[in-house]
ZAGUDREN-133408 format. One line per field, with one value per residue (C-alpha): x, y, z; residue in one letter. Coordinates in pm, whole numbers, padded with zeros to 5 digits, always signed. Each point is the difference from the previous one (the first is absolute). Layout:
xx <- (X, ...)
yy <- (Y, ...)
zz <- (Z, ...)
r <- (A, ...)
This chain:
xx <- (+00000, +00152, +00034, -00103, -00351, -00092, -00409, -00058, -00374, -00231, -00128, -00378, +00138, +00043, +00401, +00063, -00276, +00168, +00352, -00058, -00207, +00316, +00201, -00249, +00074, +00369, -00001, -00134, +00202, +00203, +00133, +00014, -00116, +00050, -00294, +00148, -00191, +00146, -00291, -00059, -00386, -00013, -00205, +00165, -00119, -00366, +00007, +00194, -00271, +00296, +00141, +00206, +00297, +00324, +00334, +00092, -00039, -00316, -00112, -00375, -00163, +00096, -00062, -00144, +00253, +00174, +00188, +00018, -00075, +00202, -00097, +00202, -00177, +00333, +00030, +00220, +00148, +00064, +00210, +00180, +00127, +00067, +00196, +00190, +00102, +00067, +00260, +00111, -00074, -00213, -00127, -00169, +00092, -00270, -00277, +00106, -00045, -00361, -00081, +00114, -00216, +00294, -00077, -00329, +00155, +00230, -00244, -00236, +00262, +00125, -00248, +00293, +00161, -00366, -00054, +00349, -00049, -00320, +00101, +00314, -00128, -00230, +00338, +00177, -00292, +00009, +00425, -00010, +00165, -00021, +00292, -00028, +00039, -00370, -00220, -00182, -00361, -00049, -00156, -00074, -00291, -00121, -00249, +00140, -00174, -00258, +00137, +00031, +00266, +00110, +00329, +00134, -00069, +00204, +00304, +00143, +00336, -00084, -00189, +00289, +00253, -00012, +00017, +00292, +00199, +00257, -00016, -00231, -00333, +00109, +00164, -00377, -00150, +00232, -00075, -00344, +00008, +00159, -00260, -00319, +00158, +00097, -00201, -00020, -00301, -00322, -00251, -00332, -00285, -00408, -00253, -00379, -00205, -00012, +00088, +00214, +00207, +00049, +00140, +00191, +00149, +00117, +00166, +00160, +00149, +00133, +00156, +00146, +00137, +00173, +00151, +00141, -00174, -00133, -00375, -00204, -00384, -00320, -00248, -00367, -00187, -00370, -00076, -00401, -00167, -00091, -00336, -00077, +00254, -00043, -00206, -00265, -00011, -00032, -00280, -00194, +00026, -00153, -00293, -00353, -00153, -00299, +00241, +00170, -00332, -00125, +00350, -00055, -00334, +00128, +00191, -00235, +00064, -00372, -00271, +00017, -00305, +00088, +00110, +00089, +00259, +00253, -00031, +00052, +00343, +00071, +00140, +00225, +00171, +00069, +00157, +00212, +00143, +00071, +00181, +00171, +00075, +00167, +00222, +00086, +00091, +00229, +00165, +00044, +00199, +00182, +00153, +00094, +00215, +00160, +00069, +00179, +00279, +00193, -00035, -00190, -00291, -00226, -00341, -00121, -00406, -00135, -00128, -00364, +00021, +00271, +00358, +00033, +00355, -00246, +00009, +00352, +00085, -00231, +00174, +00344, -00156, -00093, +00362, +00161, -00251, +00109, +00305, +00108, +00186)
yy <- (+00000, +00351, +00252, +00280, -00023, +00287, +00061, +00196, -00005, +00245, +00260, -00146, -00334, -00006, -00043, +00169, -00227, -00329, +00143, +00058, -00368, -00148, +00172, -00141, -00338, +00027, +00073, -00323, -00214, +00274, +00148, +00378, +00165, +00366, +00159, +00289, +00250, +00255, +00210, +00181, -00062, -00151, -00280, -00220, +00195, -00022, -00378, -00090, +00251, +00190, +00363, +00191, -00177, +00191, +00002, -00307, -00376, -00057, -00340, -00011, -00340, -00324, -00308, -00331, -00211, +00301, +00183, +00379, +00224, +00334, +00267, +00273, +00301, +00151, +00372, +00072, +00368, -00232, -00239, +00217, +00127, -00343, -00020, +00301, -00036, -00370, +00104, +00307, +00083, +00350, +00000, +00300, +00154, -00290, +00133, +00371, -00138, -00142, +00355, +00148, -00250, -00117, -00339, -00007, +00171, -00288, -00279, +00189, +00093, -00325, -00256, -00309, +00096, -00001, -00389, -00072, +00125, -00172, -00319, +00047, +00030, -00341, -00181, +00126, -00145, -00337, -00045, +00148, -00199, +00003, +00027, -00426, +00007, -00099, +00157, +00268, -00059, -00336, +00130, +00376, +00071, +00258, +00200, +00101, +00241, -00082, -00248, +00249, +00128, -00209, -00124, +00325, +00047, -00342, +00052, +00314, -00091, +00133, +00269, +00133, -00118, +00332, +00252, -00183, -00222, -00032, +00073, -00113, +00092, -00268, -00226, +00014, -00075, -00302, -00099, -00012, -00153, -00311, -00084, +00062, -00217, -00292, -00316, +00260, +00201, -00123, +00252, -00116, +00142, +00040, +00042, -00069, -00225, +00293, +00078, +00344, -00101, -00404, +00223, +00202, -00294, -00154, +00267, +00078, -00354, +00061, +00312, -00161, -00288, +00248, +00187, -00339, +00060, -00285, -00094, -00187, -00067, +00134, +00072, +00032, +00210, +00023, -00272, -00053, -00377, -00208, -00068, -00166, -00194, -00073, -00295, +00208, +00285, -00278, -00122, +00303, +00079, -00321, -00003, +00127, +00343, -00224, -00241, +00242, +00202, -00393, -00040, +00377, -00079, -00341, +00201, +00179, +00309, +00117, -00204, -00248, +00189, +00208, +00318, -00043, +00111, -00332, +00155, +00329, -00152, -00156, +00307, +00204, -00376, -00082, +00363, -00060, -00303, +00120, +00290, -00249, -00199, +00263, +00109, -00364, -00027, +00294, -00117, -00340, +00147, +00255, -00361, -00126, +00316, -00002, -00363, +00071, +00230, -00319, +00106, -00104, +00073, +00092, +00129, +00205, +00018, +00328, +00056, +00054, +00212, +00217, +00024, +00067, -00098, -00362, -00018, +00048, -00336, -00134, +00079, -00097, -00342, -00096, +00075, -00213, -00288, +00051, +00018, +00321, +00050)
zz <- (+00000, -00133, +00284, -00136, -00144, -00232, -00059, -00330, -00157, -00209, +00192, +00144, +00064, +00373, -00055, +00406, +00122, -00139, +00074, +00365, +00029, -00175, +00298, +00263, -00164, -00040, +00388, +00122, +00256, +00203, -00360, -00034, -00312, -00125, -00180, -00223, -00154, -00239, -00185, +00330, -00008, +00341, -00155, +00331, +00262, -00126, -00097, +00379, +00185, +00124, -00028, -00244, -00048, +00095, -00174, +00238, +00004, +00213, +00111, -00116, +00043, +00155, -00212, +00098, +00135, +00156, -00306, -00032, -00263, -00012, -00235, -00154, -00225, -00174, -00074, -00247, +00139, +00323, -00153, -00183, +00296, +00131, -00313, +00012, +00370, -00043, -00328, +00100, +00353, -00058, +00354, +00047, -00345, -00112, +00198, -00110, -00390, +00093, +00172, -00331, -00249, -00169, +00169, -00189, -00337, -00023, +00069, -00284, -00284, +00063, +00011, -00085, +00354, +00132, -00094, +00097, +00350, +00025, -00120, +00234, +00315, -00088, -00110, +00313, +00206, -00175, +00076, +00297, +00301, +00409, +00194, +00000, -00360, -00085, -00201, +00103, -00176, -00125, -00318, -00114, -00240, -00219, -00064, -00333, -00250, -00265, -00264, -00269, +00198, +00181, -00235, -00010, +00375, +00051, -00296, +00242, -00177, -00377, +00160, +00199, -00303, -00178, +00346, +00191, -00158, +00267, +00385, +00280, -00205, -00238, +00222, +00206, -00322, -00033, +00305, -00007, -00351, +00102, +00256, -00239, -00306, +00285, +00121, +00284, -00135, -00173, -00187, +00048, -00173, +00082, -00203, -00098, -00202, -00213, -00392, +00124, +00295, -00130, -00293, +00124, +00243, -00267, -00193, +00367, -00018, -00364, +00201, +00277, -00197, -00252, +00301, +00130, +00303, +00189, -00047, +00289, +00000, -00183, +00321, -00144, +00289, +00097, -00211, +00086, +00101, -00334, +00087, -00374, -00165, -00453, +00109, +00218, -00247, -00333, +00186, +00114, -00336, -00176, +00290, -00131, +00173, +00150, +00169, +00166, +00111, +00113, +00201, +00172, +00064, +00205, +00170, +00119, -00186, -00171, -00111, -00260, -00225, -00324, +00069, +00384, +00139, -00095, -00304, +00026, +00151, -00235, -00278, +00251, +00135, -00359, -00088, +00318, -00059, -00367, +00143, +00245, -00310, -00203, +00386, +00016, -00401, -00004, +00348, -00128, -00297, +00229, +00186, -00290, -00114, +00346, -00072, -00268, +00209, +00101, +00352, +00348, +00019, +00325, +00102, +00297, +00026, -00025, +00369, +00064, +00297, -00126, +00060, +00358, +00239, +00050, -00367, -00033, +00229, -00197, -00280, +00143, +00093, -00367, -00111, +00185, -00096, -00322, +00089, -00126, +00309)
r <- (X, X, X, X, X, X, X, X, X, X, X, X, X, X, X, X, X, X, X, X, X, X, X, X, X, X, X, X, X, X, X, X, X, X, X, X, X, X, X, X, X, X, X, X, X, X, X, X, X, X, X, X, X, X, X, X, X, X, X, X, X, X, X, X, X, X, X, X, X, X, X, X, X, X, X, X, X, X, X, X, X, X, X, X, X, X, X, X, X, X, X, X, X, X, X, X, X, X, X, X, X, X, X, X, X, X, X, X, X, X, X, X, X, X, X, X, X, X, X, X, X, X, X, X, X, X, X, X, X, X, X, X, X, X, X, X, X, X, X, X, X, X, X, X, X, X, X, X, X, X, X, X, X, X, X, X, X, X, X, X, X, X, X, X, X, X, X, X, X, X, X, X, X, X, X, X, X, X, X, X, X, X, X, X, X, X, X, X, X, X, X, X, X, X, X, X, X, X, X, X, X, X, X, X, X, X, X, X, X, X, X, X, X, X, X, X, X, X, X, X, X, X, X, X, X, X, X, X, X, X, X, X, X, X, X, X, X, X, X, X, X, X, X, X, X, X, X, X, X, X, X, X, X, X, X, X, X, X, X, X, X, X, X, X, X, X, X, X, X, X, X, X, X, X, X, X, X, X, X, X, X, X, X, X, X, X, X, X, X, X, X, X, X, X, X, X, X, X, X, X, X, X, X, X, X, X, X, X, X, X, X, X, X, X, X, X, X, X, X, X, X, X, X, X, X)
């Protein structure tokens, strides 16, 4: 199992919900997972229940089995102070720069540095060591941006190729490059049973794979209960109007005589299993696409209460019978 998990999907998908349920599974059996997020939306806070994350690794949630979840919200001007003190010991003349907005000029004008202090501070989690020598976090994930950005997010080292070809920036970029191509990271990718994002997951694949960066699972989220399969719809199809106003009658549903109201049932059922039929159709062709990828494939159910912190162990719980984590 790669240890840093990366969580890209098209915008709508729920990638932050399945990223932070992938930490809650990661973190089963005493294990300690990092939940990174780096679009500063504070989509964590909400799904955990909790408050604004801070520019700090917070413990969030305990697993089952007794594993811990840490979160991390990165901010960009922050690190880039990190950086600059950790290369070349600005101190206070850091905090002077911030003060001054150069902090934020250079993390604008420069949006390559951006990604590659973003992506650093998640590859410094993931090889980070205790004094003992063991890892820190037994696995760091994610929450990366949308797919259609996500490659460019992730190749820092082209980005930064043509701004610093020498000294620390591109050393960092190095750096981080040689965790995200390794058997050390995994991009894993969420979607719907939908024409758009099943698209646009694949042609994020075609991405990742040309950038030599490491590909993991297709996720399909909120997938709703099959409640017909072909064989149920074939036959509600081939069954006359008058046997199925006979059948709601039996069941107590109207009377049996012309007219009743079996009958009148009988026109708005048919219209919704035909609109069922044409859901279940275009998701059954959606699978097949995914199929194609040449990756793993998993489902989450879409929850019927809404996502709530229950729904997110819930969530967690299904991963790791699939064995996703």
């Amino acid at each position: 199992m790669s240890r840093l998990q990366v969580v890209s999907g098209k915008g709508g998908t729920g990638k932050t919900t399945v990223a932070a349920a992938l930490a809650l599974a990661l973190a089963e059996e005493g294990k300690r997972t990092l939940l990174v997020e780096v679009e500063g939306r504070q989509g964590i806070a909400q799904l955990f229940e909790t408050e604004a994350l801070p520019y700090e690794e917070r413990k969030i949630a305990v697993a089952p089995g007794g594993g811990e979840v840490f979160a991390l919200a990165i901010d960009p001007e922050l690190a880039l102070l990190d950086y600059l003190q950790m290369f070349y010991k600005l101190g206070g003349a850091g905090r002077a720069l911030k003060k001054l907005g150069a902090i934020d000029f250079a993390t604008t004008i420069a949006p390559g540095v951006r990604d590659v202090l973003l992506t650093g501070k998640a590859c410094e989690a993931v090889r980070r060591k205790d004094r003992a020598g063991r890892f820190v976090y037994d696995y760091v994930v994610m929450d990366a941006p949308p797919t259609g950005r996500v490659t460019r997010f992730l190749n820092v080292n082209d980005e930064v190729a043509g701004l610093a070809r020498i000294g620390p920036i591109h050393n960092q970029a190095q750096a981080v490059m040689r965790v995200l191509k390794s058997s050390e990271t995994a991009v894993h990718l969420v979607t719907l049973l939908e024409e758009m994002p099943v698209q646009e997951t694949a042609d994020g694949i075609a991405e990742l794979r040309a950038a030599r960066l490491p590909v993991g699972r297709v996720v399909v989220n909120m997938v709703r209960p099959e409640l017909l399969d072909a064989a149920d719809l074939d036959l509600v199809r081939s069954t006359p109007r008058t046997a199925i106003a006979r059948s709601l009658s039996a069941a107590g549903l109207g009377g049996a005589r012309r007219g009743g109201t079996a009958e009148k049932l009988v026109d708005p059922l048919l219209a919704q299993a035909e609109e069922y039929a044409e859901r279940y159709a275009l998701e059954q062709e959606q699978r097949a696409v995914l199929g194609e990828l040449g990756l793993p494939l998993h489902e989450l159910p879409l929850l019927a209460e809404g996502m709530d912190l229950a729904g997110l162990y819930e969530l967690a719980t299904e991963l790791r019978k699939q064995g996703i984590a």
